[in-house]
N, C-alpha and C positions, 0 to 999 in steps of 0.2 A: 777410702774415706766413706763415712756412713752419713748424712745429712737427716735428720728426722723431722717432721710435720711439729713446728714448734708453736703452741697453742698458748704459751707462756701468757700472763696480761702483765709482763714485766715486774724485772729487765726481760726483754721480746726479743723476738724475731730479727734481725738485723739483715737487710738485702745482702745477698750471697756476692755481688760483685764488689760493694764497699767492703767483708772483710778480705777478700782478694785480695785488693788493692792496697789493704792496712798491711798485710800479709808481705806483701812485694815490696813494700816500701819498711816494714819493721827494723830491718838492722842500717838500712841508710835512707834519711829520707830527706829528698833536695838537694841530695849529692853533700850534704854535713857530715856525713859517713857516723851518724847516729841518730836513735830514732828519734820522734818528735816527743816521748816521753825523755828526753834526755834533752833537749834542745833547753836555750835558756829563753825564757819567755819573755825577755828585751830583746832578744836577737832580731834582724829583718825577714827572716825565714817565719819565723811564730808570728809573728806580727800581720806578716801577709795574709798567712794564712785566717787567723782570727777575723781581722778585716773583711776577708773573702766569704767568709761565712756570712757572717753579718748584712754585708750586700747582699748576698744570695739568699736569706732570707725576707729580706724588705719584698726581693725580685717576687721573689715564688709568691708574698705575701699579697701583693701590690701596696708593700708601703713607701710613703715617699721620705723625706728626708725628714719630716719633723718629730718619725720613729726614733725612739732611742733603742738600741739593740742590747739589751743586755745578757753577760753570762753569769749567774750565781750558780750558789753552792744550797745544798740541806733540801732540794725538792720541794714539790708545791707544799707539803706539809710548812716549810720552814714559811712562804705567803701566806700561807693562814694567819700567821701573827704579823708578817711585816706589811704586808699591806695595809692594816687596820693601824700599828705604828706610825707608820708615816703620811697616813693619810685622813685618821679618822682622832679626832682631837679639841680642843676647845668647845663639847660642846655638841661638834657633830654628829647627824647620826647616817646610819646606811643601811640600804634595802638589802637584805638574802634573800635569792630564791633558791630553798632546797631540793632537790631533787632526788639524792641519794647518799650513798655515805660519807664520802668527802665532801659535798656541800653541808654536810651537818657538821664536819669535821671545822669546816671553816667558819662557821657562825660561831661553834665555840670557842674560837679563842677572837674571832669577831666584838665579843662580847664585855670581853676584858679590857676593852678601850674605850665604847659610847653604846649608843643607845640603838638597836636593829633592830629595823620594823622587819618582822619575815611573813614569807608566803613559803609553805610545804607542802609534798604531796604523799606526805608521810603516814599509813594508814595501818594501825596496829602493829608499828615495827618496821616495817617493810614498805618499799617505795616499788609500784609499779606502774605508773606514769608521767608524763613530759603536762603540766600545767597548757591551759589555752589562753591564747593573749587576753578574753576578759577575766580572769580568774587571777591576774596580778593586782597586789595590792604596792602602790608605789606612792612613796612621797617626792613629791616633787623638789622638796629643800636639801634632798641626801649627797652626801658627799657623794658618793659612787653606789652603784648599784653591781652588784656582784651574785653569779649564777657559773653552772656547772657545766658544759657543753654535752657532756655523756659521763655514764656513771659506770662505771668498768664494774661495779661488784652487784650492780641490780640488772646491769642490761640495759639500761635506757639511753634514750639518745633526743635530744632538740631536732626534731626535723626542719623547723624554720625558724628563723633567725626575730626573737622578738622585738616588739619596739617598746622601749623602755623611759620615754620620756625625755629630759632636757639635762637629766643627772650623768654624769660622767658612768660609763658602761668598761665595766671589771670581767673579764672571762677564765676560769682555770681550763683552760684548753689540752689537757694531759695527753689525755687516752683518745684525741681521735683530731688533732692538731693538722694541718696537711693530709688530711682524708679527703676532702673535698673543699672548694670553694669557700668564702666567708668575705662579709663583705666590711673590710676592715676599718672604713671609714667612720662604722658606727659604735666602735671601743675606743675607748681611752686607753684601757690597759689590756693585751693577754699574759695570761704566765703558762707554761707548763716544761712537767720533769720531763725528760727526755729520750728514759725508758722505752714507751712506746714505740713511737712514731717517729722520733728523729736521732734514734741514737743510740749511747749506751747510759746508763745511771750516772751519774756525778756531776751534770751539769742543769741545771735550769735555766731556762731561755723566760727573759719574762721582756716582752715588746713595752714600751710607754710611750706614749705623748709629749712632747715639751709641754707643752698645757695643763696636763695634767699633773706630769711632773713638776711645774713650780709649785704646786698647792701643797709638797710635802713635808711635811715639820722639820724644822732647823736643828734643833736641838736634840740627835739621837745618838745614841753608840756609833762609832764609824763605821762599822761592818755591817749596820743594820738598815742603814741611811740609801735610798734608790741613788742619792743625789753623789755619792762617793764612786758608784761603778760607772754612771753616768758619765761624772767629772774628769774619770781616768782610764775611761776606752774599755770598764769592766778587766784592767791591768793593774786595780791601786794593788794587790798582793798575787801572787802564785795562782794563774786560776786552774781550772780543771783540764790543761793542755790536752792530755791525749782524748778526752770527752768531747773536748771542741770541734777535736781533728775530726773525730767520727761522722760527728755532727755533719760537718762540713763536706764530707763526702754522701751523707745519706742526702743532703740538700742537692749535691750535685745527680744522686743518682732520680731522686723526686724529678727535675727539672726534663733531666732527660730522658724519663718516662712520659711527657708531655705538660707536668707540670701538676694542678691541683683538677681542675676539669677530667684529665683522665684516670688521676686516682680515684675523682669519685665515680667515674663510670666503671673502672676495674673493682672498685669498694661495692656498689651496689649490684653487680654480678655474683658475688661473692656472697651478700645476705639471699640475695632472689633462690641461690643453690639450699645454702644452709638451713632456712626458713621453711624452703619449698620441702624441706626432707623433713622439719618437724611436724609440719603442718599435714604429711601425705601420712604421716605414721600411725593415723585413727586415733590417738591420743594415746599410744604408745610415747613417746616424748612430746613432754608438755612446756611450756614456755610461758611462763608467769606473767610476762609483760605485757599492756597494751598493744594492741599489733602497730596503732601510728607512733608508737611510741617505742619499738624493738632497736633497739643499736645494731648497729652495720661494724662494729670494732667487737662489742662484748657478747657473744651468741649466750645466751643462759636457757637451759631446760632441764626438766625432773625427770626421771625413771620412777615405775611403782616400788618405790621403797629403796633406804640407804645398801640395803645388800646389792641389790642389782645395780646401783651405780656405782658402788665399789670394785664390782666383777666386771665394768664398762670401762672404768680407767684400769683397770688390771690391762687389758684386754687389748686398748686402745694403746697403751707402752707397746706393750707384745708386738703391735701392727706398726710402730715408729710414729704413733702420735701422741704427744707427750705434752705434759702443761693444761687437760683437761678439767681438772679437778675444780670446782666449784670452789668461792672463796669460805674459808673457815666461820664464817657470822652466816651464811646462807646455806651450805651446801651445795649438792645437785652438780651437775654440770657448767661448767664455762668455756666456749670455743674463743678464744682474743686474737680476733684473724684482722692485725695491724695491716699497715701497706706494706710490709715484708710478703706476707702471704700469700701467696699465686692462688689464682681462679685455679688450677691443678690441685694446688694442695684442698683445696675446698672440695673439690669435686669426688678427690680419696676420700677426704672424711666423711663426706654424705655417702658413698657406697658403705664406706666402714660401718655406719650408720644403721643402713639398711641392713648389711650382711647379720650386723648385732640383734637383731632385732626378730630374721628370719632363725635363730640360732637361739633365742629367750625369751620369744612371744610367747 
C-alpha cells in the first residue's frame, strides 16, 4: 500500500487511523453484521452513534446544551441561501464581511432576500487580506452578521477573532473548523461542509443557538427550515449515515490528539515550516497574501511563470505529493495542509520545495 502527501483542499486528507477503523469495521459494524451504510437510520446502533457525534462535538467545541447540533445535506454553498431564508426577512437587513471567494459567494445569494450592508477586502479581483477590527462597517440593527473564517482559494485566514457588536454572529467555518481554538460563546451560528477538517463530503455540520434559532421564519419549504432538523434530531429524512459515521470518528480522533489547543499548536508548526520555505527562497516562491493574514489550512504561492508551475505539480505527483495545483480562478500553487496532515508531511514538502528549486533556479 502506497499512501501519498495529500494536499487536496477538498474532499481532503482524512487521518489514517479513522479510515482503519472505517476499514475494520466496513462489513460488520456493532456486531449488526452490516455496515453502518446499510444500517437503518431508526435502529439504536445509528442513533447512538449520531448522538455520539454530536456530544463530541459540543465537547471538543465547548458548547453547552443550548447548541443545536445539526447534520444537513448540499454544503456550505446550500447556507449561502438558507441562512438568509430563514433568517433574513420582513424587512431585515445583515452585515457581510468579504474576505474571499466564498464570502462573495454568500453575499450573493445573501442578496436575494433583504438588504447587506458589506465591508470587502476585495482589490481588482483578488482578495489578499484579513480586514482590521476598525475597518468594519456594522450595523447595529442587523439580523446577523456573517463573515468567512479562512478562504481556502486566496489563502487567507482571521487570525483573531473580531468583535462584532450586539448582532447575532454567523461563521462559515469550512476550511479550518477544529484547527485551533475559537471562542464559541461569541456566535450564534457556525456552519461548515465537512470536506476539510472533519470528514468526508456529504454532510454539513451547521451548530445554532436556541436563540437564535427561534428568530427563523415559520413559513418555509420543509427541507429548508433550521427548525425541521432541529425538531427531529437532524433524523426528520435519511441523513448522510456513513458521513456522519466519519464524522464522528474524525471527532474522536481530534480529541484524542489533545483536542483543539493542540491542533493549533500542530497547525502552526506546520505554516512556521511551509512559510519558512517560501519566504527562505529569495522570492523564488512568492506568496500573494499579507504575511498577518497567511492561512495556516490554505499555503498559496507563484513560480515565475505558468510553465514552471505546471512542471512543479508535474513533479510534485512524481514525488507522492498530490492535490497541489492552485484553484482554477487563481492559479499558482495551493498546499491545503488540513489537520490530517503531519508536521512529517510538511517537512517532505518543504525539502521537495527546496530540492525543486536547487533543480530550476
Amino acid at each position: 500500500m502506497k499512501r501519498v502527501i495529500n494536499f487536496n483542499a477538498g474532499p481532503a486528507a482524512i487521518p489514517l487511523p479513522v479510515l482503519e477503523k472505517a476499514q475494520a469495521e466496513m462489513l460488520d459494524w456493532k456486531g449488526t453484521g452490516m455496515s453502518v451504510m446499510e444500517v437503518s437510520h431508526r435502529s439504536k446502533e445509528y442513533e447512538e452513534m449520531h448522538n455520539h457525534a454530536q456530544a463530541l462535538f459540543r465537547e471538543i467545541a465547548g458548547m453547552g446544551p443550548e447548541w443545536k447540533i445539526l447534520f444537513l445535506t448540499g454544503g456550505a454553498s446550500t447556507q449561502f441561501f438558507q441562512l438568509p431564508m430563514n433568517m433574513l426577512y420582513d424587512g431585515k437587513t445583515a452585515d457581510y464581511i468579504v474576505t474571499g471567494h466564498w464570502g462573495k459567494a454568500a453575499l450573493k445569494e445573501a442578496k436575494r432576500y433583504g438588504q447587506i450592508n458589506v465591508t470587502s477586502t476585495e482589490k481588482d479581483g483578488v482578495f489578499r487580506s484579513i480586514p482590521k477590527q476598525n475597518e468594519l462597517k456594522l450595523d447595529p440593527k442587523a439580523a446577523y452578521v456573517h463573515y468567512t473564517s479562512n478562504n481556502t482559494i486566496f489563502g487567507s485566514q482571521w487570525h483573531y477573532w473580531p468583535k462584532l457588536g450586539s448582532a447575532p454572529v454567523v461563521c462559515d467555518m469550512s476550511s479550518d473548523i477544529f484547527s485551533r481554538p475559537f471562542p464559541a460563546g461569541e456566535f450564534s451560528m457556525i456552519y461548515a461542509g465537512a470536506q476539510k477538517n472533519l470528514g468526508p463530503s456529504g454532510v454539513t455540520l451547521v451548530a445554532i443557538k436556541e436563540d437564535f434559532l427561534a428568530k427563523a421564519k415559520e413559513d418555509l419549504p420543509t427541507m429548508l427550515a433550521y427548525k425541521t432538523f432541529a425538531d427531529n434530531n437532524s433524523l426528520y429524512n435519511t441523513p448522510p449515515c456513513f458521513s456522519i459515521y466519519i464524522l464522528d470518528l474524525t471527532l474522536g480522533w481530534v480529541k484524542d490528539q489533545g483536542g483543539l489547543v493542540a491542533m493549533e499548536k500542530t497547525n502552526q508548526e506546520k505554516g512556521r515550516i511551509l512559510y519558512g520555505a517560501i519566504d527562505a527562497s529569495g522570492g523564488y516562491y512568492a506568496c500573494p497574501v499579507e504575511k498577518e493574514s497567511r492561512s495556516l489550512m490554505n499555503v498559496v504561492f507563484r513560480l515565475k511563470g505558468e510553465e514552471l508551475e505546471e512542471k512543479f505539480v508535474k513533479e510534485a505527483k512524481a514525488a507522492g505529493i498530490i492535490g497541489v495545483k492552485g484553484h482554477r480562478s487563481t492559479g499558482g500553487i495551493r498546499f491545503s495542509t488540513y489537520n490530517a496532515s503531519s508536521v512529517q508531511n510538511i517537512k517532505d514538502a518543504a525539502a521537495f520545495m527546496q530540492d525543486f528549486q536547487k533543480k530550476n533556479g
